[in-house]
N, C-alpha and C positions, 0 to 999 in steps of 0.2 A: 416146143416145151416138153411133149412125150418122151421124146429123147427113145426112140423105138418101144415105146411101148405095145406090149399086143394087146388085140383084141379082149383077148382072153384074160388078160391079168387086168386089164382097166374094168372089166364085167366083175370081174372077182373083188374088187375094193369100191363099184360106187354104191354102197350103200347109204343109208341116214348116219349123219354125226355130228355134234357138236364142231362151232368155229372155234369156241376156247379164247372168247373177252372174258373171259371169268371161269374159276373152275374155285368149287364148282358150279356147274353151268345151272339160269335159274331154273330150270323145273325142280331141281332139289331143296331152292330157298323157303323159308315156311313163313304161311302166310299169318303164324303169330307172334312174329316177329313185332315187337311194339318198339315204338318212340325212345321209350325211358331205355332200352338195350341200345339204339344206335346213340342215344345221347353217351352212356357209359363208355362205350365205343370213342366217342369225339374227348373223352374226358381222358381218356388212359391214352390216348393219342397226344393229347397238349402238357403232358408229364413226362412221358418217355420220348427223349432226342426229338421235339415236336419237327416232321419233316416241314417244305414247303407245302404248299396248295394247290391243285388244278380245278377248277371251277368249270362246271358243264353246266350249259342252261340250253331247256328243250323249249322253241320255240314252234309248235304242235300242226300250228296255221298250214293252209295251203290252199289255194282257189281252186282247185282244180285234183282230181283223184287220178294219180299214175296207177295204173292198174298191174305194175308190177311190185311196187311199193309195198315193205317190208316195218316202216318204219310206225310210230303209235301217232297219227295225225288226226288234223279239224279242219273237214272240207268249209272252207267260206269267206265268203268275198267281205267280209263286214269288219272294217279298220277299229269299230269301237267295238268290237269283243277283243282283238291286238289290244288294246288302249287299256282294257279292263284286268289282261291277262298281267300285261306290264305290271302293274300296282299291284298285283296278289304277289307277282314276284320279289316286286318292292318289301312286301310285307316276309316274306320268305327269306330275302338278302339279311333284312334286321335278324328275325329271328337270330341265321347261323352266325349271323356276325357275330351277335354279342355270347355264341359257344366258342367261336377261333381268336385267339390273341390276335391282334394287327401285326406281332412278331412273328408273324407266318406267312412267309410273304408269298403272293401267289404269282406262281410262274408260268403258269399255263390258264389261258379262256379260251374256250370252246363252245362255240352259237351252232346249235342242229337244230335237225327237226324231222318234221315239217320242214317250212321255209323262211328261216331265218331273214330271209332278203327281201319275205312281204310284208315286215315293220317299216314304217314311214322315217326316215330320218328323225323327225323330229321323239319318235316314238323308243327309237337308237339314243338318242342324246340323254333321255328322261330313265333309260333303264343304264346306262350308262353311269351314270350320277349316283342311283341306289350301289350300285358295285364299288364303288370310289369314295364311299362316303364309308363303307361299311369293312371294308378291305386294301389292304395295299398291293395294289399289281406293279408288277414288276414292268413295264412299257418299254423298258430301256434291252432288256437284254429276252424278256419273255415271249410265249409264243401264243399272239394273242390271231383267233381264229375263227370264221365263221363260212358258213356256209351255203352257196348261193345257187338260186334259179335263173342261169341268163337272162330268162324269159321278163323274170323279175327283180330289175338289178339296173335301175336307173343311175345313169352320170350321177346324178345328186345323194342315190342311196351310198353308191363306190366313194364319194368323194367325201363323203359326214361320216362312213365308218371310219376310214382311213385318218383323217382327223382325229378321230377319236382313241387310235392306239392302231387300229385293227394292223397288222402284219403280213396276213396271212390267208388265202382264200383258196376256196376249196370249190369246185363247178360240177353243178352236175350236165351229165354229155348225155350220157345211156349207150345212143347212138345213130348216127344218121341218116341211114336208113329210110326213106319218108313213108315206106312201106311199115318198117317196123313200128317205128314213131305211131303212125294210124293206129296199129294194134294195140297199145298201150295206151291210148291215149296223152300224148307227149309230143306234141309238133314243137320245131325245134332245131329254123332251120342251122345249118352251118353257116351263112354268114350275121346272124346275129348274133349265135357264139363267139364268132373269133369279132366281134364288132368290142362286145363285153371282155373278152379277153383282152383286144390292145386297149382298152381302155382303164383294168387291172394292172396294166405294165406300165402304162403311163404313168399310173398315180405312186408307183415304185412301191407296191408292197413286195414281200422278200420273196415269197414264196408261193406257187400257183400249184395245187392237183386238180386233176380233171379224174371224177369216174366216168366208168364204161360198165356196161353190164352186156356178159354173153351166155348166151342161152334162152335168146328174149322171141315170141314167137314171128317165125319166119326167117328168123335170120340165115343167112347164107353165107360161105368161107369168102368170095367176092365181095359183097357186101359190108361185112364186118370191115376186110380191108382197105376198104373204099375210107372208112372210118376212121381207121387207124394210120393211114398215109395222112389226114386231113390232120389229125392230133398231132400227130412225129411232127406237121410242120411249124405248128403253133408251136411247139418244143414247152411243155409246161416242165415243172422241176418236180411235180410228182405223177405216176397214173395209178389209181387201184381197179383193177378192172375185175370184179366180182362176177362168181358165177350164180346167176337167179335163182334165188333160193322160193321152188312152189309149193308153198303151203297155204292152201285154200282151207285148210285144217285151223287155221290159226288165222289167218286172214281171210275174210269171208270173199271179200271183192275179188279176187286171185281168182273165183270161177268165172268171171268174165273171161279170161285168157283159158283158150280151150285147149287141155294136154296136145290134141293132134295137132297144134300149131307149131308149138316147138321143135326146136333140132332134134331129130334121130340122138341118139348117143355117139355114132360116127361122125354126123357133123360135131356137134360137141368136140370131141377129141379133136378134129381138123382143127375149129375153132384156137382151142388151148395150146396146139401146136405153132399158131399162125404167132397169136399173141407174143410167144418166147420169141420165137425166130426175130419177127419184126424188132419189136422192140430192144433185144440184144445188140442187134445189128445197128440202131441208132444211137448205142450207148448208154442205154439205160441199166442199171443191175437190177438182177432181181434178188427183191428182199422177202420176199414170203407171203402165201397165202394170198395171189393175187397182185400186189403189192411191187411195183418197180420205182426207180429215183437213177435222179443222176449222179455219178460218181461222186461230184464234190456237196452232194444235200447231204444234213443233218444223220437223214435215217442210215444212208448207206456207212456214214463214217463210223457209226453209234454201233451201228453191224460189225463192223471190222473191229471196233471198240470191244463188244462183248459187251455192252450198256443198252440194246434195244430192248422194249421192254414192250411188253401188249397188254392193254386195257380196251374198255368197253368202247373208246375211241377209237378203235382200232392200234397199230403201231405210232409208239411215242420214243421219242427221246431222255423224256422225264420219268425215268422210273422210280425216281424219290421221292415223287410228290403224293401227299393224298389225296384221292380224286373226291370232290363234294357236287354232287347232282344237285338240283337247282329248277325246279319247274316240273309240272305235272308227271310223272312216268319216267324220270329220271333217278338214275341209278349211284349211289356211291360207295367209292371201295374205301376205307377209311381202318387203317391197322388191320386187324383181322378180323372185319368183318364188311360184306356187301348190306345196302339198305334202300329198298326202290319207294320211290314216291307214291303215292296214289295214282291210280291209274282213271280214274273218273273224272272230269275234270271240277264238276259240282261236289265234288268229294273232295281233290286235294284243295281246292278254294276253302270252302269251310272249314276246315283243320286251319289251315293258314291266318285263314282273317278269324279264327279265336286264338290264336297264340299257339296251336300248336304244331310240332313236326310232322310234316303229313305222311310219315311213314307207313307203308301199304305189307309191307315183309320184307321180311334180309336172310341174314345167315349168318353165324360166327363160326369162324374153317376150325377144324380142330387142327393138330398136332403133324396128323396125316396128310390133311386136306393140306396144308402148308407146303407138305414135303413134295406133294401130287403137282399142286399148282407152280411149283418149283422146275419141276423137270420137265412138265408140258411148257413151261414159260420158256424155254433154254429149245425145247424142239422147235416153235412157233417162229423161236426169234435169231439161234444161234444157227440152226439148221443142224446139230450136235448137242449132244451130253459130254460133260464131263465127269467121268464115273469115280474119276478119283477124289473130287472136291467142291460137285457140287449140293452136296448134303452135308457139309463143315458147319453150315451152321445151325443144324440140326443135331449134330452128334451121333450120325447114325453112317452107318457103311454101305454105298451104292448097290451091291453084286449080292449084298444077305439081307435086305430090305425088300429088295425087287426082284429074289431069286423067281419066282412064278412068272413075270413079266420077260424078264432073258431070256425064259424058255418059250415064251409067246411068240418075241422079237426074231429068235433064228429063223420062223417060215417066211419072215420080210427078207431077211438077209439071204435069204436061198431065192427070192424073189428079186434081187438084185438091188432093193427099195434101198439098203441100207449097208454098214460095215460095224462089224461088233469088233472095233480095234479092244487093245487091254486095257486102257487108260479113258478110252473116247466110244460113244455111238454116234456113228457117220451121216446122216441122210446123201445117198448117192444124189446126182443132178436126176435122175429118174425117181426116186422117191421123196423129190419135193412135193412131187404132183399129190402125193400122199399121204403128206403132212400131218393131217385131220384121222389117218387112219391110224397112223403109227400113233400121234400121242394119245386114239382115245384107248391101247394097250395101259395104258398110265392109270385111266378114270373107274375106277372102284365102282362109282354108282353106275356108270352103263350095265354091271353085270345083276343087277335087282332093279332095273328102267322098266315102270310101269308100261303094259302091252300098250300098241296104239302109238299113229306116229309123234313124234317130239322134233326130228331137227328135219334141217334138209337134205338133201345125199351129197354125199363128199366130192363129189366129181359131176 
């Protein structure tokens, strides 16, 4: 996947940078952001061309603490706090309901977490019903999603989602490793994956990703491919194999994994190298930031399309939809503006069960911020700009809006990252790897980024 890259140039770009599910990215969100703004927000959104829906609900739960885990979770084995959570959300479903017309139909559901997959079936049926009572999901043609713990993913849980609409399943792998697995805390063997996986195939949902994560402590170039020969042969229809993002700055538990663990920066690159090769060679494209599919999946068409779009779910096909968060620490992008949950969980409960939006801060983009998030959207997803027409609907002129930024971009293009055609900016197949660098040229606020770390490094 370096595609020759050197030493020397890969040292020169990995720094800290935003991933770009949202720009602007939150540390810029303010935390006075109230209710009554994201409700204004849902109101001018159900007037204007109201789009369709995507619906994300954070389900937080987890028995057990991955210590590479990135994600806002609740360690604990106890089914009646799930049981308790469900009803607050129930209570949360009403709320937005009766803000979103049922003429808005929702095309996308999305179950994270934590672990979506240590609700009890019967637990799935009952939150289930709240969404259905409250919303019209599209079951026929939508892409309805959740996301699962092999480890915690009973015949009977696969078989009551699926029933229920589910589509679409998503695994996490990490990787198999039994050494790295140890490090993380994440045992996990391979054949009770691929036990859960033909049992996902069985049930004919449409669509299987499996993640991987590389740069996990120990890992080795042997190793990892040991991993990724096992995946190629399961053949799932998506993989995102993300690079470990360490920040013990922001997640405390992160210091259990001791920096001397991790891969050198040479393995690293091997690693990144491994990934491409392999999975190229199996057929997969790569669609970005991690991110590969098989020729005839959704994502890849949507790519050729010029319709892929990135949201806080990562890559979607739905870029018309408005995204509404749903459950403690969830995020929603809704017109122009983001608006995050409460992040406490005794905190977004309370707001909820008195009736109100338990909105923690957001953001409303200005004018700029549109135009930003525009052209990092087109880098993340098209792998190219298009300098002639994709600021038309802004009214503004690519080449005298971004002149400072053209003059940034030539030291990538003398770096081979990139092609400043007259009409197009290029990313070459060697400047995908730095993807996250080239568009944070675009991000206004990295150049006043309070001192002190913020993201992970790009590479």
């Amino acid at each position: 996947m370096t595609y020759g890259a050197t030493q020397e140039l890969l040292r020169k770009y990995d720094r800290p940078g935003p991933r770009y599910t949202s720009y602007p990215t939150a540390p810029v969100w303010k935390s006075g952001f109230t209710p009554e703004e994201y409700q204004q927000a849902i109101d001018r959104s159900n007037r204007v061309l109201a789009k369709p829906l995507s619906l994300y609900f954070h389900i937080p739960f987890c028995e057990m603490l991955c210590y590479f885990c990135g994600c806002s979770t609740i360690i604990s084995r106890d089914k009646g706090k799930a049981a308790d959570y469900i009803d607050v959300l129930g209570a949360e479903i009403a709320l937005l309901g009766k803000r979103f017309p049922k003429s808005r139909k929702v095309v996308q559901l999305h179950f994270g977490g934590g672990t979506p997959s240590s609700l009890t079936p019967a637990q799935n049926r009952v939150l289930f019903s709240h969404i259905n009572r409250w919303f019209d999901v599209d079951y026929q043609e939508g892409e309805i999603s959740i996301e699962i713990d092999p480890r915690h993913a009973s015949d009977d849980y696969l078989e009551t989602v699926r029933e229920l609409g589910v589509n679409r399943i998503s695994m996490g792998v990490q990787d198999f490793d039994p050494v790295v697995q140890k490090a993380v805390n994440r045992i996990q063997p391979v054949e009770l994956t691929e036990k859960v996986y033909r049992k996902v195939r069985e049930l004919g949902f449409h669509s299987i990703n499996i993640d991987l994560i590389y740069g996990l402590p120990f890992q080795t170039v042997k190793g990892f491919e040991k991993t990724l020969d096992e995946i190629i042969r399961m053949s799932p229809d998506r993989l995102a194999i993300f690079n470990y993002a360490h920040v013990p700055w922001l997640k405390k538990h992160m210091v259990l994994i001791r920096e001397t663990d991790l891969p050198r920066p040479e393995v690293k690159f091997e690693l990144m190298e491994l990934i491409g090769e392999k999975l190229t060679k199996a057929g997969y494209v790569y669609i970005g930031m991690d991110h590969f599919a098989k020729p005839e999946d959704e994502l890849t068409r949507a790519q050729a399309n010029r319709t892929l779009y990135r949201n806080f779910q990562g890559y979607t096909t739905k870029a018309q939809a408005d995204l509404v968060g749903i459950g403690v620490t969830s995020i929603s992008m809704v017109g122009d503006v983001y608006a995050q949950n409460e992040k406490n969980l005794p905190d977004y409960q309370t707001k909820v069960l008195t009736g109100q939006i338990p909105t923690h801060r957001g953001y409303r983009l200005s004018k700029d911020d549109q135009i930003r998030r525009s052209v990092i959207t087109r880098i993340m997803c098209d792998l190219e700009v298009n300098r002639v027409h994709v600021l038309d609907p802004f009214g503004e002129e690519f080449d005298h809006y971004f002149a400072p930024e053209l003059q940034e971009l030539e030291g990538f293009a003398q770096d081979g990252l990139l092609e400043m055609k007259k009409d197009r900016i290029v990313l070459t197949p060697l400047g995908r790897i730095f993807m996250r660098n080239i568009a944070m040229v675009f991000d206004v606020y990295l150049r006043t980024a309070p001192k002190g770390p913020l993201f992970s490094r790009t590479l």
